[in-house]
Structure formats: C-alpha cells, structure tokens
MIFIVEX-764469 format. One record per residue: residue in one letter; x, y, z of N, C-alpha, C in turn. Coordinates in steps of 0.2 Angstrom, whole numbers, padded with zeros to 4 digits, always signed. Atoms other than C-alpha are relative to their C-alpha. Example, Ala and Ser with C-alpha at 12.3 -4.5 7.8 and 13.67 -1.06 7.14 Angstrom:
A+0004-0006+0000+0062-0022+0039+0004+0006+0000S-0004-0006-0001+0068-0005+0036-0004+0005+0003
This chain:
X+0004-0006+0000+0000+0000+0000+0004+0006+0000X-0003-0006+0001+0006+0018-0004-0003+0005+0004X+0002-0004-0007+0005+0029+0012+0000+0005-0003X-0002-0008+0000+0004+0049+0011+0000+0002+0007X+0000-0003-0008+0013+0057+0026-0001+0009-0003X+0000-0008-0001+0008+0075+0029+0003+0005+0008X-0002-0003-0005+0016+0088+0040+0002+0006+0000X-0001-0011+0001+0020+0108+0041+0007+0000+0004X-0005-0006-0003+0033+0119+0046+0000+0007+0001X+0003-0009-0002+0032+0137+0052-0004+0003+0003X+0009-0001-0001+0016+0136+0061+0002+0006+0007X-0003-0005-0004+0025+0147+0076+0002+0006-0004X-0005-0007+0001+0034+0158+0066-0003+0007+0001X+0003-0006-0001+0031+0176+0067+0003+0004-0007X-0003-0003+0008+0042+0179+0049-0002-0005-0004X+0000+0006+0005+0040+0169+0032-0008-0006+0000X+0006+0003+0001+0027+0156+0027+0000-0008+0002X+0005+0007-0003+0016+0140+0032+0003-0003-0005X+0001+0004+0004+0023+0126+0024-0005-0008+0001X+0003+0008-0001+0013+0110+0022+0003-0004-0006X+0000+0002+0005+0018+0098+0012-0002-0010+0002X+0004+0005+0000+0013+0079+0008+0006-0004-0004X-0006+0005+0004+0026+0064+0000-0004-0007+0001X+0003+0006-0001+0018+0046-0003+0007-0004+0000X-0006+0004-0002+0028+0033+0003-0003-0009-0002X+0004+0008+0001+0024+0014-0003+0004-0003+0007X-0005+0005-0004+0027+0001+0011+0007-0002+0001X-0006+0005+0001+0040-0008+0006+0004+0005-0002X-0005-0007+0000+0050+0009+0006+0003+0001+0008X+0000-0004-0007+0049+0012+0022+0008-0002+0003X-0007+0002-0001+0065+0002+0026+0006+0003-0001X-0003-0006+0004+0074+0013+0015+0001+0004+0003X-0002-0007-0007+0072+0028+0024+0002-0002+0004X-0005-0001-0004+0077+0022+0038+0008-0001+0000X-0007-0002+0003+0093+0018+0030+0003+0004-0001X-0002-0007+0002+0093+0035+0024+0001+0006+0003X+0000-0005-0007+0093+0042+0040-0007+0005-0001X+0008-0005+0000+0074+0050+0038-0003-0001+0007X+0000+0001-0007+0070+0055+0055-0006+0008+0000X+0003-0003+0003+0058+0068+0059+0005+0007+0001X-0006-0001+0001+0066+0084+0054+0002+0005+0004X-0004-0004-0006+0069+0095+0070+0006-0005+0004X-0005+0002-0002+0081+0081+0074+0007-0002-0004X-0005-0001+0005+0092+0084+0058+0003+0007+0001X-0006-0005+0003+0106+0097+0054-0004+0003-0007X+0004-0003+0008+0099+0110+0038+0002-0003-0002X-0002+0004+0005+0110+0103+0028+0000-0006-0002X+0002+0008+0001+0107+0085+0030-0007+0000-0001X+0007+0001+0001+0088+0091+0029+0000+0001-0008X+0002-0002+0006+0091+0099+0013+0002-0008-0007X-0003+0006+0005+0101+0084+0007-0005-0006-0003X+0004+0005+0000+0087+0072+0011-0006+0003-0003X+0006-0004+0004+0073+0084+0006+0000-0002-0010X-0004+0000+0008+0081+0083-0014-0002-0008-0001X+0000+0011+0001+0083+0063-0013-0009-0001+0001X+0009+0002+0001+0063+0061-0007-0003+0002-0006X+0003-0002+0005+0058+0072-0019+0000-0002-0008X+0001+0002+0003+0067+0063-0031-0003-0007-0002X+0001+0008-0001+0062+0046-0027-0010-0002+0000X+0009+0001+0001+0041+0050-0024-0005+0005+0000X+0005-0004+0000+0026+0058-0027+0000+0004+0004X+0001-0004-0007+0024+0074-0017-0003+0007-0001X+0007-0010+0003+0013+0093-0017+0003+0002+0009X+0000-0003-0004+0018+0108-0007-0004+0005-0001X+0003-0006+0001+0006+0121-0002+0002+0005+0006X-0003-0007-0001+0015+0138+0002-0005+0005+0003X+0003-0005-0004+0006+0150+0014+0003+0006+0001X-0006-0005-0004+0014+0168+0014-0002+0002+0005X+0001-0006-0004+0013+0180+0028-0007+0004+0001X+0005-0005+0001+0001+0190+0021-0005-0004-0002X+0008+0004+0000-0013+0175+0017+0000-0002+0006X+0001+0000-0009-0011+0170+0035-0003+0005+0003X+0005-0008-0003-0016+0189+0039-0005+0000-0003X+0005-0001+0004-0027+0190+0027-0007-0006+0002X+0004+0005-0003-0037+0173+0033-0003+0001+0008X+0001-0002-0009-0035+0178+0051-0006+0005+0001X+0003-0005-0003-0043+0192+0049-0008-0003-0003X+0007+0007+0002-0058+0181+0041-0002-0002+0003X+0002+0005-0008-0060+0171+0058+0001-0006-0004X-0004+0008-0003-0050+0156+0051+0008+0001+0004X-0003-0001-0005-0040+0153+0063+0008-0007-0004X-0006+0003+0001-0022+0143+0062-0003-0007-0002X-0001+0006+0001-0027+0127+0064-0007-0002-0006X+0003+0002+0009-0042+0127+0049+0005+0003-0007X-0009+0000+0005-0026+0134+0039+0001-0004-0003X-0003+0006+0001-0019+0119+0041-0003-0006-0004X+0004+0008+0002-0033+0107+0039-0001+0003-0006X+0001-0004+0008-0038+0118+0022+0006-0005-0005X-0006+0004+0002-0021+0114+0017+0000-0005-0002X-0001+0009-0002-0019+0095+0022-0007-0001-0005X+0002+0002+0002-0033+0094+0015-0003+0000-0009X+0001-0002+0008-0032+0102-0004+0006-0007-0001X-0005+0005+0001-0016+0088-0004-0004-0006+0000X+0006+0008+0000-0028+0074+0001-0005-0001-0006X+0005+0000+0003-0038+0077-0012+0002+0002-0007X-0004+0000+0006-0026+0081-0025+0004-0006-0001X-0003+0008+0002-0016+0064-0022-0004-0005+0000X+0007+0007+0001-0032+0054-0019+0005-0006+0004X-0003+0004-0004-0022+0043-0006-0005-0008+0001X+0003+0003-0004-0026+0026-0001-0001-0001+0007X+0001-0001-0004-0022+0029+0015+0005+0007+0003X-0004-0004-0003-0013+0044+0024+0000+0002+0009X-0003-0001-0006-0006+0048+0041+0003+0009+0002X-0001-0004+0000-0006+0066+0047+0003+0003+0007X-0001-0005-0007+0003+0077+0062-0007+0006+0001X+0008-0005-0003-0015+0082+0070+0003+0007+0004X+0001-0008-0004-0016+0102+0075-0004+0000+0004X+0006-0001-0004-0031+0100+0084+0003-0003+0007X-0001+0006-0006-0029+0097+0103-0004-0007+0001X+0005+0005+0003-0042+0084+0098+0002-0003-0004X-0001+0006+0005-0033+0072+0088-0005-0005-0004X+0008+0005+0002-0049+0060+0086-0004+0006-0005X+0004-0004+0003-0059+0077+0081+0003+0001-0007X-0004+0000+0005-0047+0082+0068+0002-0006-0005X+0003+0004+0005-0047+0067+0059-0005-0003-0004X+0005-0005+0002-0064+0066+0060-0004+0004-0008X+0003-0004+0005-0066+0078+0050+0005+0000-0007X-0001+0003+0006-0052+0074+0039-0001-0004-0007X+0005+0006+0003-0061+0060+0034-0003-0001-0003X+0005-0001+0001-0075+0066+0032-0001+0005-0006X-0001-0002+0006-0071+0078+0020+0003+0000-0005X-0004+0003+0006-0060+0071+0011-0003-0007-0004X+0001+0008+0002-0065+0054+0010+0004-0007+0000X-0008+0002+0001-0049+0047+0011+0002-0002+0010X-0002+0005-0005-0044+0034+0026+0005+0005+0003X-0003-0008-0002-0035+0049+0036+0002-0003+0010X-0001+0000-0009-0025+0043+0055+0004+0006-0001X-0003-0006+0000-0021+0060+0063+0001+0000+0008X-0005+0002-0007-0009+0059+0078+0005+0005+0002X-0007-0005-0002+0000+0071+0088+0008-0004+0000X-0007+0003+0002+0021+0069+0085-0002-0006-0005X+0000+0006+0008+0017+0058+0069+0005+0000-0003X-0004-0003+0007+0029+0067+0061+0007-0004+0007X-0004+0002-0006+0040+0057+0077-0001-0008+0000X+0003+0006+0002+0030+0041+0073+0002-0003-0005X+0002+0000+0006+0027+0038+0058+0006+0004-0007X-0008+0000+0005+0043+0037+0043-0005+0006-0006X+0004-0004+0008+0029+0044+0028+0000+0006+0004X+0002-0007-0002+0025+0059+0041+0007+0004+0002X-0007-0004+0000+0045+0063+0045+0002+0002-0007X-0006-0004+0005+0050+0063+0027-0006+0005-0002X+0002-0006+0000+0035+0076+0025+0003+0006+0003X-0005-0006-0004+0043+0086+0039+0006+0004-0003X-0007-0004+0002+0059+0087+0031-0002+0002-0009X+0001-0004+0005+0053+0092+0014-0003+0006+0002X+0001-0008+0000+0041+0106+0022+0004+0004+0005X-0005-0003-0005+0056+0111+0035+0005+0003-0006X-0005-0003+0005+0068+0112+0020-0001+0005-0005X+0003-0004+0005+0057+0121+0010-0002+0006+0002X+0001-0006-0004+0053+0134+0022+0006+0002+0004X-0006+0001+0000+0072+0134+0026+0003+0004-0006X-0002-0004+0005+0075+0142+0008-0003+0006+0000X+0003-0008+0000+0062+0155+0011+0003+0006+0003X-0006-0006-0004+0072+0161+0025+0004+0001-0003X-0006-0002+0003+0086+0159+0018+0001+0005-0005X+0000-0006+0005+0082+0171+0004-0003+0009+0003X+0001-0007-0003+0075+0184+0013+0007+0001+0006X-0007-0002-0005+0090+0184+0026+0006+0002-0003X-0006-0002+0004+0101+0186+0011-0002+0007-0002X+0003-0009+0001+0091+0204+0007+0001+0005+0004X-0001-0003-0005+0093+0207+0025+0006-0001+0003X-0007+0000-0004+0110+0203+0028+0005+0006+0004X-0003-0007-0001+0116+0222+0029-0003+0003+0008X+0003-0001-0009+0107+0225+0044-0002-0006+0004X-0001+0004-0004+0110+0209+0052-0006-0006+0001X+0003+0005+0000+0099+0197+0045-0007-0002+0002X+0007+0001-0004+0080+0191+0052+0000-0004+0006X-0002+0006-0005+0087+0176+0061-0008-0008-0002X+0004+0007+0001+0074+0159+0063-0007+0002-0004X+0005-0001+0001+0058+0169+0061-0005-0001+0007X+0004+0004-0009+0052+0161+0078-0001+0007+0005X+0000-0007-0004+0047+0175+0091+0005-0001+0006X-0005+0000-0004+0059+0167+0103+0007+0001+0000X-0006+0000+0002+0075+0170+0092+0000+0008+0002X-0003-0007-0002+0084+0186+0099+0001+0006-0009X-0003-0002+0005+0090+0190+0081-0007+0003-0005X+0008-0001+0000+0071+0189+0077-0003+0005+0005X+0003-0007-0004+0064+0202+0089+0004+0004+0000X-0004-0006+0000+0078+0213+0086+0001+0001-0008X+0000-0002+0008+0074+0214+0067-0005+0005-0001X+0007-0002+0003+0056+0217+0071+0000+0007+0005X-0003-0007-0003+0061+0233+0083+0002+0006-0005X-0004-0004+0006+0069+0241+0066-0009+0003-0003X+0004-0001+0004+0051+0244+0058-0009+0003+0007X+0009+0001-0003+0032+0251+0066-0004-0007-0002X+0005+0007+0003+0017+0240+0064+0000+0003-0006X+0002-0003+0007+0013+0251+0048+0006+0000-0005X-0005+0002+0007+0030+0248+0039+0003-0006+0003X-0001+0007-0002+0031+0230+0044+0002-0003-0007X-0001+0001+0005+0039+0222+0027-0006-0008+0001X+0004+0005-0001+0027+0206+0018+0000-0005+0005X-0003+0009+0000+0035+0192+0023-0001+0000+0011X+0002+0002-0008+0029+0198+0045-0008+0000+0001X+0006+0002-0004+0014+0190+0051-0004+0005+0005X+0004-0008-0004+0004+0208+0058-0003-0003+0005X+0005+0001-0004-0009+0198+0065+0002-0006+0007X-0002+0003-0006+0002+0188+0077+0002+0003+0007X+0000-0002-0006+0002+0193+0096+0008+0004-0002X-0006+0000-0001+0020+0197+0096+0003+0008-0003X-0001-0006+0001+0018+0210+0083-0005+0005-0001X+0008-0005+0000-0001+0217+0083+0001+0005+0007X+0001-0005-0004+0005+0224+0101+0006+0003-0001X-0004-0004+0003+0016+0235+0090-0003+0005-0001X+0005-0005+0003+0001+0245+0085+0002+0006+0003
C-alpha cells in the first residue's frame, strides 16, 4: 500500500510562510528511509535536511502548499484561525493525491476530532496523531521536505537582509528575530511579517 505522510513547518513563526507539504511513501520503502537516516526533521542538521529533502523528492510523489505572511493575515482576519489553515491545506493535498491511506501530524488538541473531519471531507482513510511526524517514517519525510522548504524562504529573505543583520529563525523566541522586528512600526512591517500575530499586533 502507498502511504501519504503529511506535515507543516512554520506554524509558530512570526516571519515567512506556512509550509505544508505531503510525500507518498509505498510500504516496502519504508526500510529505506530508515537507511537513509529519515528522522523527523527538528532532529536533523539544515544541511542534512536539505540533502534528504532533494533525494525524497526525487524518489516519490509529493505537493507543497505555500502560505505567505500575508494570506495568514489575510485569513485571520476572516475568523479562520491557524489550525483550519492547516486542515484547508492538508486537505487540498488529500484530495489532489487521492491517497489510499494517509497519516497526518494532527493540529487539533483533539486528535480524534481532527481526523474526523479529515475523513470526512476528504473521504480518504486519514490517521491524525499528535508527534506523527516522530511516529510515523511517511510523516517525518514530510517534515523534512516542508522544513527544507521553508528553510529556503528564509534563507532568501535573510540574504536581502544581511546588511542590517539578517532576520534570524523567524520564531518569536530568536533574539536576532525580535531585534529585526524593533527596526520597523506596525505600519511599515515588510510582507513576509505576520501583523496579525500577538508578538507584533501589540506594535500597534
């Protein structure tokens, strides 16, 4: 049977974009990854993420959906909240690979509910489990394609902003990060910052 792992990256950030992405993994693979060191991927090195991100991508099926800054603002300010984001997401992927089964890192404190509904509107046999992406091989090598991938975002915008010392992670708890977002008001906040996140709404 051919698995679809799904998983995100960036869901904390307060810079750069929501990644979700999705990778089908047939069973009789899954031995392989672990050969290949696929681990989920806050427990890899960038550059051993990006190495492996390259390799999955050549080896299986896979869809990324890119969320910038400003459609997260712009959603939010709609009354969807983070975690219909997500399931939106997760769910255009499900329904674009038409999976026979798939395995997702649930956002919902309700693991059970958010599958659920998975399920149900997708129609697609959907297990959603918090740390999946820690369980489950098809849900790590997701991790590391949408960590890799939102790993180049930054890193392109950090290279624009090299001269004044770069943005750092994007995270609200990196130092290099809240002393990037000190340089600007709420009103000349460039795209790529999340307005509508606590961190910088009380900028106003």
């Amino acid at each position: 049977m051919d698995i679809l792992g799904i998983d995100e990256a960036g869901r904390g950030s307060v810079l750069g974009p929501l990644v979700i992405a999705g990778v089908v993994v047939p069973e009789k693979m899954e031995k392989v990854l672990e050969r290949m060191g696929v681990k989920d991927s806050k427990r890899l090195a960038p550059h051993r993420r990006t190495i492996l991100s390259r390799k999955l991508k050549k080896m299986f099926e896979y869809e990324i959906v890119v969320i910038s800054a400003r459609e997260i603002d712009e959603m939010r300010a709609d009354g969807i909240n983070l975690n219909e984001i997500e399931k939106n997401a997760m769910e255009s992927i499900l329904l674009k690979i038409k999976p026979e089964k798939a395995i997702v890192d649930a956002v919902d404190v309700k693991a059970q509910r958010f599958q659920d509904n998975l399920c149900s509107d997708t129609g697609v046999n959907v297990i959603a489990e918090h740390k999946a992406d820690d369980k489950y091989i098809e849900v790590s090598a997701a991790s590391i394609i949408a960590k890799a991938e939102r790993d180049d975002h930054i890193a392109q915008i950090n290279k624009e902003f090299i001269k004044s010392g770069g943005i750092g992670s994007g995270y609200p708890s990196d130092p290099k990060t809240k002393e990037f977002l000190t340089n600007y008001t709420y009103d000349e906040m460039p795209d790529f910052v999340r307005r509508s996140w606590a961190t910088v709404a009380k900028m106003k």
